[in-house]
C-alpha positions as CSV (number, residue, x, y, z in Angstrom):
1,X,8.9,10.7,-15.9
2,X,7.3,12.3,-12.5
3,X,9.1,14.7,-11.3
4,X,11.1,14.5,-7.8
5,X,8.9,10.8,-6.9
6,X,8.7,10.3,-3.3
7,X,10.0,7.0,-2.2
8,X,10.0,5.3,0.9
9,X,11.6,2.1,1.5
10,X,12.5,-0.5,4.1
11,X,14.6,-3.8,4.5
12,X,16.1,-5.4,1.1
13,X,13.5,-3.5,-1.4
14,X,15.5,-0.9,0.0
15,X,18.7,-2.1,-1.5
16,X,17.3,-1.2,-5.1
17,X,18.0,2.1,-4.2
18,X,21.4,1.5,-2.8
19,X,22.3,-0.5,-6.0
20,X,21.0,2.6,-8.0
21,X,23.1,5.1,-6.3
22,X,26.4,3.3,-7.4
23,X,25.5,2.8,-10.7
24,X,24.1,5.9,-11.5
25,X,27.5,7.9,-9.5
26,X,29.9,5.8,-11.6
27,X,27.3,6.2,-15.2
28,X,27.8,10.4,-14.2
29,X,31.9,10.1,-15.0
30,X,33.4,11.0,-17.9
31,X,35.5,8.0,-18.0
32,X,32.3,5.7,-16.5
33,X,32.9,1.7,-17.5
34,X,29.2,1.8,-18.0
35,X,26.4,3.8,-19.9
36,X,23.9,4.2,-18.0
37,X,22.2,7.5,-18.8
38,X,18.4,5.6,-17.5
39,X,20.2,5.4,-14.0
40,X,21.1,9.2,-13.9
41,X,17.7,10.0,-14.9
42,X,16.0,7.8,-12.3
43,X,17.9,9.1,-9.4
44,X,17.2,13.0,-10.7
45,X,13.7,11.6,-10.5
46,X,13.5,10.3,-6.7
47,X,13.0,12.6,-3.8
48,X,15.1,10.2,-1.9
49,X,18.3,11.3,0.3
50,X,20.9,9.2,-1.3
51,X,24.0,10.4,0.1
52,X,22.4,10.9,3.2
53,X,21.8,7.5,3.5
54,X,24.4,5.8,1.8
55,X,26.6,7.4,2.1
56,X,29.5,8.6,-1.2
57,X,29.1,6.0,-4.3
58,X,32.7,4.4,-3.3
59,X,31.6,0.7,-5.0
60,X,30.5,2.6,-8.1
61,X,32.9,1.1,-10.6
62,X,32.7,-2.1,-8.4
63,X,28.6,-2.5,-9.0
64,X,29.3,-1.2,-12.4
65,X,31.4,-4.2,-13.4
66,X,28.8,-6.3,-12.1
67,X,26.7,-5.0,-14.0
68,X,28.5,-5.3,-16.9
69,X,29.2,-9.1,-16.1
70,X,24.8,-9.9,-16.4
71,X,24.8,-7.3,-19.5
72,X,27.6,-9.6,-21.8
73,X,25.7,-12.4,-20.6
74,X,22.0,-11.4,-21.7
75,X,23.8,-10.0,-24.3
76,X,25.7,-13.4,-25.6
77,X,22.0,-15.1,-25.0
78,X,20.1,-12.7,-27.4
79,X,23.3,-13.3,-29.9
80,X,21.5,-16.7,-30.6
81,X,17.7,-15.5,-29.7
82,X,17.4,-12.2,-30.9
83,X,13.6,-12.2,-29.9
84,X,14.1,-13.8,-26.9
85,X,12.6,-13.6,-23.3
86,X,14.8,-12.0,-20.4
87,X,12.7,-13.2,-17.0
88,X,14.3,-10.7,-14.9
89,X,13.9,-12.0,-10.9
90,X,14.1,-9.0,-8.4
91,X,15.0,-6.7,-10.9
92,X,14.3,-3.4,-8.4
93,X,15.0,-0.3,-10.4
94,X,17.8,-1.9,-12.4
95,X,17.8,-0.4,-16.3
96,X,19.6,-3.2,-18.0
97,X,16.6,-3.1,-20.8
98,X,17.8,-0.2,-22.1
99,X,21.6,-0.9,-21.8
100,X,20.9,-4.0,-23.9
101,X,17.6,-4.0,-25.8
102,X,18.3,-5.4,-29.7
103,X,14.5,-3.8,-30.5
104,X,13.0,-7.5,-30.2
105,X,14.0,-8.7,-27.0
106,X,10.8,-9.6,-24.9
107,X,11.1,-8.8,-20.8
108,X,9.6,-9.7,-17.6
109,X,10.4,-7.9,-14.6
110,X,9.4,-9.8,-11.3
111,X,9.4,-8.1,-8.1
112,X,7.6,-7.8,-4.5
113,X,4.5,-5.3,-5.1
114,X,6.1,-2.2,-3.3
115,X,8.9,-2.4,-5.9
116,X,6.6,-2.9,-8.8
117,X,4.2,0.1,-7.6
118,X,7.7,2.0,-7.8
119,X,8.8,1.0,-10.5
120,X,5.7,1.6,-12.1
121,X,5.8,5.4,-11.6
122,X,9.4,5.4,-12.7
123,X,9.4,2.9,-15.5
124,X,5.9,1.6,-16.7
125,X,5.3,-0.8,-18.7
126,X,5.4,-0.9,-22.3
127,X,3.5,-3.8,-23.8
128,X,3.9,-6.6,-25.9
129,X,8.1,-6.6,-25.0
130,X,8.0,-4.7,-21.5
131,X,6.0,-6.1,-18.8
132,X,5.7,-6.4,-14.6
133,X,4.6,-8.8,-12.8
134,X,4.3,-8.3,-8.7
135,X,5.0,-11.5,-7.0
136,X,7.9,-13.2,-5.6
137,X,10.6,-15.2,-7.3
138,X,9.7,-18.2,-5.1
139,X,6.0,-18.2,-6.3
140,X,5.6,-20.4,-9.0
141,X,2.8,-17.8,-10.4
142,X,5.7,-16.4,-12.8
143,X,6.9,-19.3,-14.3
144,X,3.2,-19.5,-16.0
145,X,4.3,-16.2,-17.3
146,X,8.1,-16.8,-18.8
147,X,8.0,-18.1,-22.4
148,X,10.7,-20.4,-23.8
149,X,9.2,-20.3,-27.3
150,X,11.9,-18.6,-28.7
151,X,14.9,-18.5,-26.0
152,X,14.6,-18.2,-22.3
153,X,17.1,-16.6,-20.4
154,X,16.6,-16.1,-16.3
155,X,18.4,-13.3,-14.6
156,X,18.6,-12.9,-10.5
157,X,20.8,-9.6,-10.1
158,X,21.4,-9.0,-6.1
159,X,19.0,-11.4,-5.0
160,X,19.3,-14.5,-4.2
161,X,21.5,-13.7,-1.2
162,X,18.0,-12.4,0.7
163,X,17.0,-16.2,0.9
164,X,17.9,-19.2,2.7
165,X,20.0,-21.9,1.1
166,X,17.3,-24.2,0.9
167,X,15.2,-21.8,-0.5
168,X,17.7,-20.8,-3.3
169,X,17.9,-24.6,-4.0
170,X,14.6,-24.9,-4.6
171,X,14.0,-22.1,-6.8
172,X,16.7,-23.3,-9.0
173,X,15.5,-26.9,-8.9
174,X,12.0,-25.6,-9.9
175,X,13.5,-23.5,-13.1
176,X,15.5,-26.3,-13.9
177,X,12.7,-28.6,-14.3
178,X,9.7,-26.3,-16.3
179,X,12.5,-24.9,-18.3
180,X,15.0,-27.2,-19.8
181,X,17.5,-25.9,-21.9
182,X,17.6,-22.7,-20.7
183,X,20.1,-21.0,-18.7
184,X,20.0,-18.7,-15.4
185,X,22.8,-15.9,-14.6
186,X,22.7,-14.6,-11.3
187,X,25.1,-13.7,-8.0
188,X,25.8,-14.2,-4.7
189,X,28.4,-13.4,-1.5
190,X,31.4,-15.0,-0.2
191,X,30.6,-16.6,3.2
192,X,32.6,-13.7,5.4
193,X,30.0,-11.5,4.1
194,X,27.3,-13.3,4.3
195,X,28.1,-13.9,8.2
196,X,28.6,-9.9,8.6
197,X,25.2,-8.9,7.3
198,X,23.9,-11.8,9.8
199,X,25.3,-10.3,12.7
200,X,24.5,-7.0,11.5
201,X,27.9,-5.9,11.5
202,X,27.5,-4.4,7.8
203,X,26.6,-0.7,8.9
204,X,28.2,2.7,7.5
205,X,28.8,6.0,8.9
206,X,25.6,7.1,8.1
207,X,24.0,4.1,10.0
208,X,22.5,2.5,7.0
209,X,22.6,-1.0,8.0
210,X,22.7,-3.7,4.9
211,X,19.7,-6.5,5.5
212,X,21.0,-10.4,6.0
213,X,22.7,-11.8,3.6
214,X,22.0,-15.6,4.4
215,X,23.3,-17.6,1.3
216,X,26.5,-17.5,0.7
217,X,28.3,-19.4,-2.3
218,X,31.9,-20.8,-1.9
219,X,33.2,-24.0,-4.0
220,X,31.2,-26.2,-1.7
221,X,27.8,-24.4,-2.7
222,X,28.8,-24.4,-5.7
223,X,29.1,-28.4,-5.8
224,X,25.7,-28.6,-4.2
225,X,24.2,-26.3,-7.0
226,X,25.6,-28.7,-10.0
227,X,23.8,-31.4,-7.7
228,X,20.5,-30.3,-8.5
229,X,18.3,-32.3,-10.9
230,X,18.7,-30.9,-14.4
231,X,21.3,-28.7,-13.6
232,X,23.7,-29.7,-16.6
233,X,26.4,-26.5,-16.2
234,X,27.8,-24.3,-13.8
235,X,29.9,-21.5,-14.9
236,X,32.1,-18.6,-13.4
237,X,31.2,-15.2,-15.0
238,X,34.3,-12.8,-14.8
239,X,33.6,-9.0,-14.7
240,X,35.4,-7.1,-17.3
241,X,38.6,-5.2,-16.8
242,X,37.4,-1.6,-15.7
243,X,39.4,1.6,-15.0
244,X,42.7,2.0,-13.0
245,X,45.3,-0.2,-11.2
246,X,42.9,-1.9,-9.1
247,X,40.0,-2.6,-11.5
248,X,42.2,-2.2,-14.4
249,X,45.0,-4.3,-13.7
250,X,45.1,-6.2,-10.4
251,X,41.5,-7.4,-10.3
252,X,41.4,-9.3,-13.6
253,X,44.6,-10.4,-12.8
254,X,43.5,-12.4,-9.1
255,X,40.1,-13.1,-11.0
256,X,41.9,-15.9,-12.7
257,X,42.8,-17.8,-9.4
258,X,39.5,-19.8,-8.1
259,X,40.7,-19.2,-4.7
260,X,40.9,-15.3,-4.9
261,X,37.7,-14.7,-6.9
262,X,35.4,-16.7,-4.4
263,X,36.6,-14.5,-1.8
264,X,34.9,-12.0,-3.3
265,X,37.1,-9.4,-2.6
266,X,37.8,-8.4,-6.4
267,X,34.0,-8.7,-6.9
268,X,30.6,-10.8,-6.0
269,X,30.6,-14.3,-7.4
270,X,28.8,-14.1,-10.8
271,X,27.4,-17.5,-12.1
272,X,25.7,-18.8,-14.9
273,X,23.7,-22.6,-14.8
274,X,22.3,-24.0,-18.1
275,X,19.3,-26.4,-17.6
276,X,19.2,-29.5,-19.4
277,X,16.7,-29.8,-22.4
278,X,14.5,-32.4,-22.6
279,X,14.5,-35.2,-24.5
280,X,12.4,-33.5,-27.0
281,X,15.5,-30.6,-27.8
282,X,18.0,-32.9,-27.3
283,X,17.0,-34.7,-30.1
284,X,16.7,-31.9,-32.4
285,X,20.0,-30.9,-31.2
């Protein structure tokens, strides 16, 4: 690991960082809800002004849960494919490999070039189960790269949100159709947010301003998603119950009302669609 990395960052690659900040605040308590020792390490690495910039880590157990939510999910996948693929879209700096790794687990990370080149420096490949691939997740270039042979599973962790609707609907309608059968976890924000990083009223005392946010999933997106061919489930992923009367109590409480969770105030909108198989599997099933 490099010591003290220089990074310089603009836009939404620079929301890796932001995301890394949290997690890595809330892994550094003694009473964290999630390990996450590869964080710490990562941001003792970076020559990079964190607090400065971001200000204090005040959504740490909030991005935490998140985290957790995508963890039990790849997680419950490699349950029934223990030498699976993860395709992991965006992934940034994110160090869910080592949270959940089984020692068989095969993983792509996908990401614009600047973040590879980072991430590169930081975490470098480790071939045949650990590989990068620079590219975007709207380039079909990846998919020659994911292999269903023996599970696929799809992740999208804080990034879908950077596109367009249309363009989210088309990269889940092009998934859907080169690989049936498998399933796709990702998240998104409630419309009020979305419309404050628009009009670029999402800035904090320190004048960090969060890029737009333009999709935004409510229970209408959410009909238009089960809409698209081969889309054969839509399901809501609820974080875990974390630490304290918020996160402890009240938040898993209001998580079971629809209503409540979409608003995303008790956390981002967590989803999970299965593809459907072809013909092929669902004959064997």
């Amino acid at each position: 690991m490099p010591d003290r990395a220089k990074v310089t960052l603009e836009g939404v690659p620079e929301t890796l960082l932001w995301n890394l900040h949290q997690r890595a605040t809330e892994a550094r308590r003694p009473d964290a809800v999630l390990h996450d020792p590869k964080a710490v390490e990562l941001v003792d690495a970076l020559d990079y002004p964190f607090a400065d910039r971001f200000g204090a880590a005040g959504l740490g157990q909030w991005q935490a849960l998140r985290a957790r939510c995508f963890d039990d999910e790849v997680r419950r996948f490699l349950g029934e494919h223990p030498d699976g693929q993860v395709v992991a879209l965006g992934e940034g700096l994110e160090t869910q490999f080592w949270r959940v790794d089984n020692g068989s687990v095969r993983w792509l990370t996908v990401d614009l070039p600047e973040t590879i080149e980072l991430r590169a420096r930081l975490l470098p490949d480790d071939p045949p189960r650990r590989r990068t691939l620079a590219g975007s997740a709207l380039d079909e270039e990846w998919t020659r790269h994911a292999d269903p042979t023996d599970g696929l599973l799809l992740s999208a962790q804080g990034l879908l949100m950077y596109f367009e609707p249309d363009q989210v609907h088309r990269l889940l309608a092009m998934c859907a159709e080169r690989f049936p059968g498998a399933t796709m976890v990702f998240d998104g924000v409630p419309p009020w947010f979305s419309r404050r990083t628009v009009e670029g009223r999402m800035k904090n005392a320190q004048g960090y301003q969060a890029p737009p946010m333009p999709w935004a999933v409510d229970a209408a997106e959410k009909d238009r998603i089960r809409a698209i061919p081969n889309i054969a489930e839509l399901r809501d992923l609820r974080p875990p119950r974390g630490r304290g009367p918020w996160h402890g109590a009240l938040f898993p409480l209001l998580n079971h009302l629809r209503p409540i969770r979409e608003l995303g105030v008790t956390g981002l909108p967590v989803m999970a669609v299965r593809f459907a198989p072809s013909e092929q599997e669902h004959r064997r099933r």
